[in-house]
TIFI-103129 format. One record per atom (N, C-alpha, C): residue in one letter; x, y, z. Coordinates in steps of 0.001 Angstrom, whole numbers, padded with zeros to 6 digits, always signed. Each point is the difference from the previous one (the first is absolute). Layout:
<nodes>
AXYZ/...
</nodes>
This chain:
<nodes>
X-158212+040158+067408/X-000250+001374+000343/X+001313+000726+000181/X+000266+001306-000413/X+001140+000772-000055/X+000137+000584+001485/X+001339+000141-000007/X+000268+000171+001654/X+000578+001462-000366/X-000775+001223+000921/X+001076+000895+000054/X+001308+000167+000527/X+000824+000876-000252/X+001485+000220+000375/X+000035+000849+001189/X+000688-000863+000988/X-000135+000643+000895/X+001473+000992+000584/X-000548+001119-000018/X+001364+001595+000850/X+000524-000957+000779/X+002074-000174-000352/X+000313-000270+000604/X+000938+000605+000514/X+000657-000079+001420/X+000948+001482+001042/X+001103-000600-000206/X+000417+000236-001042/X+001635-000533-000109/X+000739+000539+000752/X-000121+000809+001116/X+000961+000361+001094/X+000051-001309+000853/X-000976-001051-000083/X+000499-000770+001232/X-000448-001840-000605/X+001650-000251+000026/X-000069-001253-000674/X-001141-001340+000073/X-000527-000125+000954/X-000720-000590+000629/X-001040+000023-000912/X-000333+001673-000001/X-001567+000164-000962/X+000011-000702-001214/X+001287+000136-000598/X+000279-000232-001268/X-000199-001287-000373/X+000358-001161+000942/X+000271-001225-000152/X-001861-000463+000595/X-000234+000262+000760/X-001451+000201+000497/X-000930+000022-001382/X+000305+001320-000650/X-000914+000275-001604/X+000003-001499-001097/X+001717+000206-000101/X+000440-001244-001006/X-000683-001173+000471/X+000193-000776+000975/X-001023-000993+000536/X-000999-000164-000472/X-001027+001121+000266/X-001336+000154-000592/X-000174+000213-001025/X+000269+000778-000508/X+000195+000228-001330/X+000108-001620-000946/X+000590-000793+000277/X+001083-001155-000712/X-001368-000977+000438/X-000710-000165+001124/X-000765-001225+000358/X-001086+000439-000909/X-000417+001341-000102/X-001286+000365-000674/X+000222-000756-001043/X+000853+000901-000498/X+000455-000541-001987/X+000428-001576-000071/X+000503-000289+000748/X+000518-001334-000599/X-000097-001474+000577/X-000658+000568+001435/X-000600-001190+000886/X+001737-000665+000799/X+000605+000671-000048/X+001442+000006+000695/X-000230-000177+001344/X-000017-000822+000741/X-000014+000038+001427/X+001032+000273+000596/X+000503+001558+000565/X+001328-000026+001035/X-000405+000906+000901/X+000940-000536+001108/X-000378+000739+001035/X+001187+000617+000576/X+000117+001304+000523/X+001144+000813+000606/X+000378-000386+001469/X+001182-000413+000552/X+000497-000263+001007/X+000412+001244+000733/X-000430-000181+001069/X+000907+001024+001158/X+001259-000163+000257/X+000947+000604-000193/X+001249-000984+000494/X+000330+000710+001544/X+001030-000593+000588/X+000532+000114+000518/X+000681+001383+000662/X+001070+000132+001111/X+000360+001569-000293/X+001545-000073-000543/X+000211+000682-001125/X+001338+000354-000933/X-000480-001420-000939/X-001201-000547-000452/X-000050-000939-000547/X-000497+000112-001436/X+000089-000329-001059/X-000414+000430-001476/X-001472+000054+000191/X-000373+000835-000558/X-001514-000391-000590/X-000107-001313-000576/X-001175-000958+000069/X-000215-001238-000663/X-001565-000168-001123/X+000201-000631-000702/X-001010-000091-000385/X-000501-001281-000500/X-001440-001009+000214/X+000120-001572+000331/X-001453-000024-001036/X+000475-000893-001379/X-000308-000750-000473/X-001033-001254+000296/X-001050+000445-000429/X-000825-001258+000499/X-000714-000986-000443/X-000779-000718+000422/X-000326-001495-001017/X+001269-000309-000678/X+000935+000025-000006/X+000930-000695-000422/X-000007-001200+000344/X+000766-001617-000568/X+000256-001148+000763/X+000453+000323+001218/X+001045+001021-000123/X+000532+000415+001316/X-000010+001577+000262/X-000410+000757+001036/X+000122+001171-000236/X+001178+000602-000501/X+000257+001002-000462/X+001120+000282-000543/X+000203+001904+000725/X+001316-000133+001004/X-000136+001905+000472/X+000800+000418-000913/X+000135+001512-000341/X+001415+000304-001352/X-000035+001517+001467/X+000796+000062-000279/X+000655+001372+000521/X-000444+000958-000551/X-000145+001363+000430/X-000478+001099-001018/X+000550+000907+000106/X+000712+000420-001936/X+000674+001201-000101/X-001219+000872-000580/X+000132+001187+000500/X-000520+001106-000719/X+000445+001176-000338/X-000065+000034-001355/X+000405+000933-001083/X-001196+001078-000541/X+000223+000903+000231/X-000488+000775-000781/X+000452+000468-001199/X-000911+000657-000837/X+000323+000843-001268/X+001212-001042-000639/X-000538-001357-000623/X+001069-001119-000506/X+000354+000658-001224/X+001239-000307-000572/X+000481+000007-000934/X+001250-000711-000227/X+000691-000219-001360/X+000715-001385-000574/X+001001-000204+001493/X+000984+001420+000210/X+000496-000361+001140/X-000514-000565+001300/X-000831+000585+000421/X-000223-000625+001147/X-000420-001727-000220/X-000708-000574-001075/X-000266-001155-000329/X+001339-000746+000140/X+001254+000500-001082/X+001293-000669+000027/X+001199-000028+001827/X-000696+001151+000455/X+000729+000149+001409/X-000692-001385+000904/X-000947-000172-000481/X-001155-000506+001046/X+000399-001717-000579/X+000117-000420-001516/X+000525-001027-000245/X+000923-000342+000162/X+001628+000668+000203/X+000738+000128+000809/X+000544-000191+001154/X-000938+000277+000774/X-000235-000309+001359/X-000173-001511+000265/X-001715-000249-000577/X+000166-001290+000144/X+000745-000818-000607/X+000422-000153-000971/X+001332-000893-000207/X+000702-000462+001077/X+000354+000969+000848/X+001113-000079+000919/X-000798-000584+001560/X-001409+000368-000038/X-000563-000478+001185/X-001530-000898-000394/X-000022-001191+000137/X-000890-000308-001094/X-001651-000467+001213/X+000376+000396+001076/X-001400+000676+000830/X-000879+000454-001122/X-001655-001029+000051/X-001077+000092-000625/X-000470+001748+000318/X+000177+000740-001448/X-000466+001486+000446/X-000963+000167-001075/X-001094+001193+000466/X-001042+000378-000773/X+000233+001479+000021/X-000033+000547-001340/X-000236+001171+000068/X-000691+000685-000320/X-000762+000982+001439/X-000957+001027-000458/X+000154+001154-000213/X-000901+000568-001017/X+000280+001270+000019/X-001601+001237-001015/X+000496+001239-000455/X-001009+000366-000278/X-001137-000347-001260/X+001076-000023-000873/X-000428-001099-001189/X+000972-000458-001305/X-000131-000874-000453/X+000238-000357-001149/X+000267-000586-000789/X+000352+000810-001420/X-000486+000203-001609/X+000503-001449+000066/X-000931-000465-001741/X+000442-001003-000472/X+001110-000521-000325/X+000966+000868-000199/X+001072-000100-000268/X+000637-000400+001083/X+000348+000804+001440/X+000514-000238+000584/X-000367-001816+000733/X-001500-000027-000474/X-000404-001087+000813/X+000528-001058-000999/X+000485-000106-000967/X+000226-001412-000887/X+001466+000446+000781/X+000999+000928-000010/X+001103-000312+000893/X+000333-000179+001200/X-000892+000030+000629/X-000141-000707+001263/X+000077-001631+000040/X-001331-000162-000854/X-000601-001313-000592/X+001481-000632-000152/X+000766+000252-001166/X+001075-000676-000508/X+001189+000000+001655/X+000063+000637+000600/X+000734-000179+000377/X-000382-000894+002111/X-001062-000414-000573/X-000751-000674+000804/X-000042+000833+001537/X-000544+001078+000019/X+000032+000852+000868/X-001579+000051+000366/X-000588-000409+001061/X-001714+000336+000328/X-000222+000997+000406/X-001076+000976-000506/X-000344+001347+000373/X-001760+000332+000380/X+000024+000425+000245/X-001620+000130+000252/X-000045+002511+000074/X-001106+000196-000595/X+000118+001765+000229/X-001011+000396+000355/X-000083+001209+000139/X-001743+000870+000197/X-000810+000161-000884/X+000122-000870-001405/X-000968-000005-000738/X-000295-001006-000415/X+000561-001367+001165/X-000614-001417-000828/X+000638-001178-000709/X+000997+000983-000438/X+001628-001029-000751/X+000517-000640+000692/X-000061-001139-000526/X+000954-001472+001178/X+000917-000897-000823/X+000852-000553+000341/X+000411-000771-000588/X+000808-001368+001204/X-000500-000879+000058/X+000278-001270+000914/X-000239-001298-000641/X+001472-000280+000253/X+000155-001428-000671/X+000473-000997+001334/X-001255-000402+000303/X+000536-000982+001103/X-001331-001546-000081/X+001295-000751-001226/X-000927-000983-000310/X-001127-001010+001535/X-001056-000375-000145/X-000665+000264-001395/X-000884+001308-000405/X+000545+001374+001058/X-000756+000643-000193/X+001176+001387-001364/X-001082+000399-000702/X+000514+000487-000850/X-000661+001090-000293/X+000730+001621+000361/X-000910+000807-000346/X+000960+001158-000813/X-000369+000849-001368/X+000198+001285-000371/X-000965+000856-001037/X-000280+000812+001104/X-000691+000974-000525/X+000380+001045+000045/X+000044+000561-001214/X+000442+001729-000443/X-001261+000745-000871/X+000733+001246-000072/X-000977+000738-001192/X-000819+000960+001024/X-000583+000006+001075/X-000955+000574+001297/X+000797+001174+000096/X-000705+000981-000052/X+000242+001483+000338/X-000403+000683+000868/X+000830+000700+001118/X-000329+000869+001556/X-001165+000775-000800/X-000626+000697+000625/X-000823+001300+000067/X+001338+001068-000623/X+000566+000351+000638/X+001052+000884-000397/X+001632-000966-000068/X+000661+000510-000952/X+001408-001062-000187/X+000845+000986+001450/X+000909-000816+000264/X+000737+000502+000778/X+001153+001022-000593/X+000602+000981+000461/X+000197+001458-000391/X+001378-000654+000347/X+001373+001081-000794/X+001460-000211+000131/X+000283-000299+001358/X+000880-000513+000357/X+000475-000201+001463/X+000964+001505+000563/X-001201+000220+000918/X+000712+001427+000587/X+001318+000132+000041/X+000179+001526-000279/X+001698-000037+000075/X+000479+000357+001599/X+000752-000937+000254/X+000638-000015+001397/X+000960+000537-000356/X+000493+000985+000927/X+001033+000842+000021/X+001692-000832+000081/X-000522-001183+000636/X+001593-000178+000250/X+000425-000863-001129/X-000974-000323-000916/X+000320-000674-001415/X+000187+000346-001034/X-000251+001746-000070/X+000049+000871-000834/X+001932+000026-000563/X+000508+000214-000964/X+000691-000013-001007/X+001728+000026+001568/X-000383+001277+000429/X+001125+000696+001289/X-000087-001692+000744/X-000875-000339+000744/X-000109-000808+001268/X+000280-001094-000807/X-000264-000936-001181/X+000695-001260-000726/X+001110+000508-000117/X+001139+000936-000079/X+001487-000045-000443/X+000340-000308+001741/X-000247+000394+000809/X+000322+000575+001056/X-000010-001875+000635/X-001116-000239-000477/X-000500-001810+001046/X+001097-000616-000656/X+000248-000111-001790/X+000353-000687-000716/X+002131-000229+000961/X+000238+000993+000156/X+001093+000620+000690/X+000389-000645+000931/X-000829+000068+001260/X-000441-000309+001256/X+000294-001691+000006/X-000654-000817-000891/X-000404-001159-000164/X+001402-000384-000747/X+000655+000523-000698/X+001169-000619-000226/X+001352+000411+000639/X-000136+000910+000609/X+001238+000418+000869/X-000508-000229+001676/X+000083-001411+000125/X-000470+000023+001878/X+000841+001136+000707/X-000802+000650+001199/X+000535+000661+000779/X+000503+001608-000484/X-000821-000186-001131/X+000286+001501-000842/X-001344+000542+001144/X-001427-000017+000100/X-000549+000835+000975/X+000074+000733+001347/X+001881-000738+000792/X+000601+000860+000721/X+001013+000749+000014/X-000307+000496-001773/X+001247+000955-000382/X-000336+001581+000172/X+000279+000860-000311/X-000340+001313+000469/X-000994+000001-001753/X-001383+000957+000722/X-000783+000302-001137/X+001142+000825-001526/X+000767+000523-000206/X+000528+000478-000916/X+000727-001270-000805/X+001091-000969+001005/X+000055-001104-000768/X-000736-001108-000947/X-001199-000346+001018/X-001046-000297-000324/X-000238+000603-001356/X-000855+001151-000184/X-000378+000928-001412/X+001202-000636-001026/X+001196+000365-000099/X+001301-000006-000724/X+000019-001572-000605/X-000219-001075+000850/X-000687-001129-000706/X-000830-000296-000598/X-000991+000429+000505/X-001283-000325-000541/X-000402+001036-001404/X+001011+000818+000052/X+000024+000873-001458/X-001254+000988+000295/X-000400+000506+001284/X-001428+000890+000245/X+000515+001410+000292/X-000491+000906+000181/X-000316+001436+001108/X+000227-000509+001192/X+001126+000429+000732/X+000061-000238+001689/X-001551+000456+000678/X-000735+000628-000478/X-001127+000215+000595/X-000960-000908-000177/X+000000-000523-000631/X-001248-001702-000513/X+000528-000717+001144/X+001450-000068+000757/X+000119-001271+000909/X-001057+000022+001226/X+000105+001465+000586/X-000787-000287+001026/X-001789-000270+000200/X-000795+000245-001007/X-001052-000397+000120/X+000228-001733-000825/X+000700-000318-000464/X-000232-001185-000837/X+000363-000810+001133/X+000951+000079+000879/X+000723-000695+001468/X-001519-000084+000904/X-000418+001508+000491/X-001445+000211+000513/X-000981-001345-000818/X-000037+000076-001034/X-000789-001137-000378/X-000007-001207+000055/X+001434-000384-000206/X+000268-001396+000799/X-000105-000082+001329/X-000416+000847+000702/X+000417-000449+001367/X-001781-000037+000256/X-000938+000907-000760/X-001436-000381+000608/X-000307-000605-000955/X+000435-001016-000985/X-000286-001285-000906/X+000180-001096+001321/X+000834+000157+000515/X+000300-001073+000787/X+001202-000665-000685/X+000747+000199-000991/X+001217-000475-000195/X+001364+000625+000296/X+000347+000851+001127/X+000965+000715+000473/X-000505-000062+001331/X+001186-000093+001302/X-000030+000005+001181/X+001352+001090+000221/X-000400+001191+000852/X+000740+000921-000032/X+000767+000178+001724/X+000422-000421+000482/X+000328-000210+001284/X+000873+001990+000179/X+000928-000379-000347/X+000710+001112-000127/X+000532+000226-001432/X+000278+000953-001007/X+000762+000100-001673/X+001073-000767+000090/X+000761-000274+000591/X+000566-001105-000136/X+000277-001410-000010/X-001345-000355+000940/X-000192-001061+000236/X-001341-000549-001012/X-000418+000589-001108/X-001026+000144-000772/X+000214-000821-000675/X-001690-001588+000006/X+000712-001072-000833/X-001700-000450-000818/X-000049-000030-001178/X-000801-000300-000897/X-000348-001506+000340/X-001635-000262-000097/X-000806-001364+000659/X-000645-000111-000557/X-000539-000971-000311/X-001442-000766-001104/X+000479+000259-001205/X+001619-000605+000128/X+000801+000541-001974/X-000497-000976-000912/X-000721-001309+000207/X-001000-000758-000844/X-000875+001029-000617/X-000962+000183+000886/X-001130+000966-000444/X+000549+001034-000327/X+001130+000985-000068/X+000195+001444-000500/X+000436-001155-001460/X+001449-000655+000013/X-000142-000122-001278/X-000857-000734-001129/X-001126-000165+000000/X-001442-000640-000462/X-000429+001125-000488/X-000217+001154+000918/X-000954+000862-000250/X+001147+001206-000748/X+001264-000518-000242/X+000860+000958-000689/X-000334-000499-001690/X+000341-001425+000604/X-000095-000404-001727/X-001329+000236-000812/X-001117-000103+001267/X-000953+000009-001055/X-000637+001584-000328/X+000779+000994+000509/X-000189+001692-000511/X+000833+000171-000480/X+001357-000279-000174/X+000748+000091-000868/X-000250+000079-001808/X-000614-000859-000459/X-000093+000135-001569/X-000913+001268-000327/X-000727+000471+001016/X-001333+000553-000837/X+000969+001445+000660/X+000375-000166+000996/X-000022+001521+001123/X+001414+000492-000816/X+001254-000740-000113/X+001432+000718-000359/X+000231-000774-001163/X-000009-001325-000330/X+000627-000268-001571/X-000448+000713-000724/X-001126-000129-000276/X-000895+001059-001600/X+000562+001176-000058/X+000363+000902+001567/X+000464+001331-000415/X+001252-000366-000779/X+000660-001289+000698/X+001822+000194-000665/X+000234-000868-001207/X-001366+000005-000532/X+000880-000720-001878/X+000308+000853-000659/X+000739-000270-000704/X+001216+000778-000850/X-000232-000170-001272/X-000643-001330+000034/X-000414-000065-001841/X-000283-001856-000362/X-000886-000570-000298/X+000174-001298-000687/X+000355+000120-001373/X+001085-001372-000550/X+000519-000048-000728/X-000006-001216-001025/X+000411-000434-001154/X-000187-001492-000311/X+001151+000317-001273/X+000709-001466-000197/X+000814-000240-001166/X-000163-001288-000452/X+000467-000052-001198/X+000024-001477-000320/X+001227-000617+000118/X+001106+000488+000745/X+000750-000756+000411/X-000100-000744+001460/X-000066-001711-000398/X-000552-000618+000832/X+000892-000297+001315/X-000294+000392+001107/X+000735-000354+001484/X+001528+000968-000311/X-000256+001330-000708/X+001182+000784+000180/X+000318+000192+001255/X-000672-000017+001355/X+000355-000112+001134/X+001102-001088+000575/X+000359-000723-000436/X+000500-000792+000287/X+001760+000190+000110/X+000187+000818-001329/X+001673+000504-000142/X+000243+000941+000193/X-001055+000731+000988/X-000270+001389+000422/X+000605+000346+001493/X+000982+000545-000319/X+000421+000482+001341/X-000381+001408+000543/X-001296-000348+000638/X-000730+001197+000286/X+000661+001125+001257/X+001155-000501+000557/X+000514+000835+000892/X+000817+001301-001210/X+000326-000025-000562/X+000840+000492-001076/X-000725+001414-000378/X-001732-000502+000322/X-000877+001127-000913/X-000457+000742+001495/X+000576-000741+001128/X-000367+000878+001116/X-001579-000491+000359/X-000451-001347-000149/X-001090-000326+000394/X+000296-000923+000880/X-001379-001013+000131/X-000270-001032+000785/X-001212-000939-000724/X+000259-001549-000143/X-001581-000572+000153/X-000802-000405+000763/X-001146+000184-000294/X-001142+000473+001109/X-000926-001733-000656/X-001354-000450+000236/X-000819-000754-000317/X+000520-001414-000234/X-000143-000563-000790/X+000530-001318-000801/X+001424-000391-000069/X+000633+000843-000600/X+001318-000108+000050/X+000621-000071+001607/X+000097+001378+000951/X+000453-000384+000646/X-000422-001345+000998/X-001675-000484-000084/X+000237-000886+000948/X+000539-001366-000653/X-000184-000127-001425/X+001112-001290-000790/X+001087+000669+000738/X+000826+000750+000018/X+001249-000273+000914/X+000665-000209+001038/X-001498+000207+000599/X+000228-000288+001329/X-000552-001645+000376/X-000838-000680-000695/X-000185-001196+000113/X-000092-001020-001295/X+000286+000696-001243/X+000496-001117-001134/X-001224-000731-000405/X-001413+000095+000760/X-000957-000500-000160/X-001049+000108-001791/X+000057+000935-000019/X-001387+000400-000974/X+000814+001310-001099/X+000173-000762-001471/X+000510+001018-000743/X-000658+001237-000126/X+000236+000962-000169/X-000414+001312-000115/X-000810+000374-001122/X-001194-000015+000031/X-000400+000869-001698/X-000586+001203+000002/X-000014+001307+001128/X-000128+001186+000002/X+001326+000752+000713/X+000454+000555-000515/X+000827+001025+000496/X-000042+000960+000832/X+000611+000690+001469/X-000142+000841+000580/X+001284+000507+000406/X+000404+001192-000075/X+001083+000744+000075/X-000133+001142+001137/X+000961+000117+000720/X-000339+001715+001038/X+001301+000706-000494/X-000230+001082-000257/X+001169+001236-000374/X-000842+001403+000402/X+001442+000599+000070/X-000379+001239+000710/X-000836+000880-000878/X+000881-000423-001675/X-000703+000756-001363/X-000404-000840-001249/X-000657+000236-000357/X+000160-001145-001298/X+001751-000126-000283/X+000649-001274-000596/X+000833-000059-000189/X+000572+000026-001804/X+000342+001195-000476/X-000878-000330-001289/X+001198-000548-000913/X+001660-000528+000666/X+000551-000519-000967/X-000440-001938+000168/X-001115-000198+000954/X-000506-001200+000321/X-000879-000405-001189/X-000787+000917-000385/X-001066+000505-000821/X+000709-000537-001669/X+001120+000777+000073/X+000313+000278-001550/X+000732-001544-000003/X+000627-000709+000852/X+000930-001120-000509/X-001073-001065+000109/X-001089+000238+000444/X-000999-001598-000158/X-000999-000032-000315/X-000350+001773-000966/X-000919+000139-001313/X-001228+000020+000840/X-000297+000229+001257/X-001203+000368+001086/X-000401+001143-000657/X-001705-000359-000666/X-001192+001154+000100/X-000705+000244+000913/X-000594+001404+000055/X-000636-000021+001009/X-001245-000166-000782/X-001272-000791+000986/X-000957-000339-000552/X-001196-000164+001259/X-001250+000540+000005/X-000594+000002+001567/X-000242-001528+000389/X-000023-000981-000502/X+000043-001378+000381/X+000988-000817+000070/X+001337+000391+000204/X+001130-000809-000173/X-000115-000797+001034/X+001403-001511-000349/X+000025-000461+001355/X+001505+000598+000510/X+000660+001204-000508/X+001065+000310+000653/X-000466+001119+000819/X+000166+000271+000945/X-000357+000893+001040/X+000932+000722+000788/X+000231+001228-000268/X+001038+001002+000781/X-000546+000614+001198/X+000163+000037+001588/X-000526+000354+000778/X+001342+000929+000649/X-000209+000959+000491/X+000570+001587+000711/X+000647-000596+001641/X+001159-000400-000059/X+000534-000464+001408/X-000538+001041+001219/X-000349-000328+001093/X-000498+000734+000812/X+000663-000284+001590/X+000957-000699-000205/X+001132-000628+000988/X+001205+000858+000339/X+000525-000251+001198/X+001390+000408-000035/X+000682-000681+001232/X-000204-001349-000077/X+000777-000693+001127/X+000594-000726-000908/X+001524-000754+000493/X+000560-001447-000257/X-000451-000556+000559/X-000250-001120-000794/X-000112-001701+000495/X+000404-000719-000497/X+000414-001634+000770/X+000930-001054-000523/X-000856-000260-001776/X-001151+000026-000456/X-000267-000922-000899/X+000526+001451-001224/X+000544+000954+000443/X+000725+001344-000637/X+000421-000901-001309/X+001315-000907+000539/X+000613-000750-001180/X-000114-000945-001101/X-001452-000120+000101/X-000977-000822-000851/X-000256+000867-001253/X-000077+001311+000372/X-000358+001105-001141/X-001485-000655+000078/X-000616+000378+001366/X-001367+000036+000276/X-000436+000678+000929/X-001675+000187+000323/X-000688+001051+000788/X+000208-001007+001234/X+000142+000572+001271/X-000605-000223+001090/X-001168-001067-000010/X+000336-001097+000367/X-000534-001405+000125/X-001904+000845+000173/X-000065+000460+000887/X-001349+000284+000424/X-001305+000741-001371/X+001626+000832-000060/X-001023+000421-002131/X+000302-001414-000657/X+000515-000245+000223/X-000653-001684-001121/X-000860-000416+000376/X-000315-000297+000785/X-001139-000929+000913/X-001369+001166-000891/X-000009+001258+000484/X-000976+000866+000052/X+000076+000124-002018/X+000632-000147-000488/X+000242-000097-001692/X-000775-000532-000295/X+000452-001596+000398/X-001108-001344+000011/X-001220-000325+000139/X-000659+000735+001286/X-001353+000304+000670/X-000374+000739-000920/X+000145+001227-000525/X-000580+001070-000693/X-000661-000739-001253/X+000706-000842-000725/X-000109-000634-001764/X-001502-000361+000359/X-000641-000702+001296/X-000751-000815+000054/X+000142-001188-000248/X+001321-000442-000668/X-000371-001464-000949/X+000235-001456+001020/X-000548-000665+000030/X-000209-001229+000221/X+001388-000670+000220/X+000684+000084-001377/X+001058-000472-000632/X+001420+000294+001083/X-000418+001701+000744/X+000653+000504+000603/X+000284-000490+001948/X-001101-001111-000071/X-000589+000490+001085/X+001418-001111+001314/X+000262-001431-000724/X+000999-000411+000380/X+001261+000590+000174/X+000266+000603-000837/X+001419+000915-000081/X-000570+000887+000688/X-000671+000583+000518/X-000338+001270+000913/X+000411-000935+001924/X-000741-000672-000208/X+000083-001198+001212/X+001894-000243+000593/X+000558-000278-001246/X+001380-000221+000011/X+000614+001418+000629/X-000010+000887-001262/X+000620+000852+000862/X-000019+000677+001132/X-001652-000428+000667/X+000035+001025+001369/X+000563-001186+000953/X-000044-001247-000136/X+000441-001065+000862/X+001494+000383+000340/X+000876+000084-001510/X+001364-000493-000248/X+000734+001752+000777/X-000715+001044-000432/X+000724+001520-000324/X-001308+000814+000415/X-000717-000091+000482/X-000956+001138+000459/X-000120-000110+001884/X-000094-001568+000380/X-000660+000359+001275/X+001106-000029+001148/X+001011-000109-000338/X+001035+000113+001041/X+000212+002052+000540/X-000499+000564-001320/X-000127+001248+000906/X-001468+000293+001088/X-000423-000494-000551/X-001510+000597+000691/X-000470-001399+001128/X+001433-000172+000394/X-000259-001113+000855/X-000116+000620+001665/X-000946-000217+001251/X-000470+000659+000775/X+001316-000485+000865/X+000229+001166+000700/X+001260+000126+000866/X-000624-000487+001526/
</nodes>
């Protein structure tokens, strides 16, 4: 017998994970049950009839897409705590990359995927009543408030500089600082004692939720153009400081850890660089794998002399591709060059 879909209040996580539950036992005879936790304690969620019960922790994501999947694989790499993730729904697609990357999910329309021999479950294809709608635009993620975090997060102790300095880095309108500051501080990631004594908190979670608005909210505005040649790894004898750029994606994190050769290209310049163009026979073409992106920076930093972006746009380069392939070298660089800034004081 067909089960209707039941309205669910995605304002309050609980409901959500509450729906998915039900939802998942109807369809698939999944036995789990939701834990209360503790206070400041994760949500849990406990696996049952298992040989042994099995609890996974629970992240919840809304409105998924490739990034948040690759942020979220990412993660666990580095913390390998049994996690399940719920959320509103989804597509087949996303669910075979989950699948592959052995990630268990359960949603509000029934989709599961749990591999915990001998129990073995994935089901996709189940459709909400209504699909879930773009992920609202939050103001402080909007195009102004990512230059401004991006800033913040690589220059420690830049948030007790005077708002005009602030702007002048972050490349904004001195007037974007003070509501974007206002926003960190009722996000809960800014503690404002006095403007000088003003020190940015929960820099895990701001930079998570940077990387994963970043591709859709400010890269797309700043491409400049994809490109392709048949000259193979012209990057290589390319001294991209010369053309007034930087590498961004693949390249720069091969240089920063020697790990994983490069086979897409990413470049940041202020303009297209077009005697770059003419000496290495680059077309422009809407599917290239060479990629020109619009610098949106204006701080030094040590990895300056690499003739690369700011460790943190690599990381966020990496996350964006979606790829699998990416997902170790993403791991590396926030270990080796990302988390010593956003390390809690």
């Amino acid at each position: 017998m067909e089960t209707e879909h039941m309205q669910v209040n995605t304002a309050q996580p609980n409901a959500l994970l509450d729906t998915a539950i039900q939802l998942v036992g109807e369809r698939t005879g999944l036995d789990l049950t939701a834990i209360e936790p503790g206070p400041g304690a994760d949500l849990l969620i406990r696996l049952n009839k298992a040989p042994t019960p099995t609890a996974y922790r629970v992240e919840i994501k809304r409105y998924l897409n490739k990034q948040t999947v690759a942020l979220l694989a990412a993660r666990l790499a580095e913390d390998p705590t049994p996690t399940m993730l719920v959320t509103d729904y989804v597509n087949p697609q996303q669910a075979d990359r989950l699948r592959r990357r052995n990630i268990p999910f359960i949603d509000t329309a029934g989709n599961t995927y749990v591999n915990e021999p001998p129990i073995y479950v994935f089901a996709t294809g189940n459709k909400p009543d209504i699909l879930p709608t773009a992920k609202p635009r939050v103001r402080l993620f909007q195009p102004t408030g990512l230059k401004l975090i991006f800033a913040l997060l690589n220059q420690p102790g830049l948030e007790q500089k005077p708002y005009r300095q602030q702007a002048e880095v972050a490349g904004i309108a001195l007037g974007g600082v003070a509501w974007i500051m206002g926003d960190l501080r009722d996000g809960g990631y800014l503690i404002e004692p006095t403007p000088k004594t003003r020190r940015l908190i929960n820099k895990r979670a701001l930079t998570d939720l940077w990387v994963e608005n970043y591709p859709a909210r400010l890269r797309e505005k700043l491409i400049l153009g994809r490109y392709t040649t048949t000259h193979d790894r012209w990057w290589q004898d390319t001294d991209i400081a010369a053309h007034r750029a930087y590498w961004g994606g693949e390249i720069a994190a091969d240089r920063l850890t020697h790990y994983l050769k490069p086979q897409d290209v990413t470049l940041y310049a202020d303009k297209v660089p077009a005697t770059l163009l003419l000496e290495n026979r680059l077309q422009k073409v809407p599917d290239g794998n060479v990629e020109i992106v619009k610098q949106f920076w204006h701080f030094d930093y040590p990895e300056k002399a690499l003739q690369i972006v700011p460790p943190l746009l690599v990381y966020a380069d990496l996350i964006a591709t979606g790829d699998a392939r990416n997902a170790e070298l993403a791991r590396m660089v926030y270990d080796e060059h990302v988390a010593r800034h956003i390390r809690e004081d």
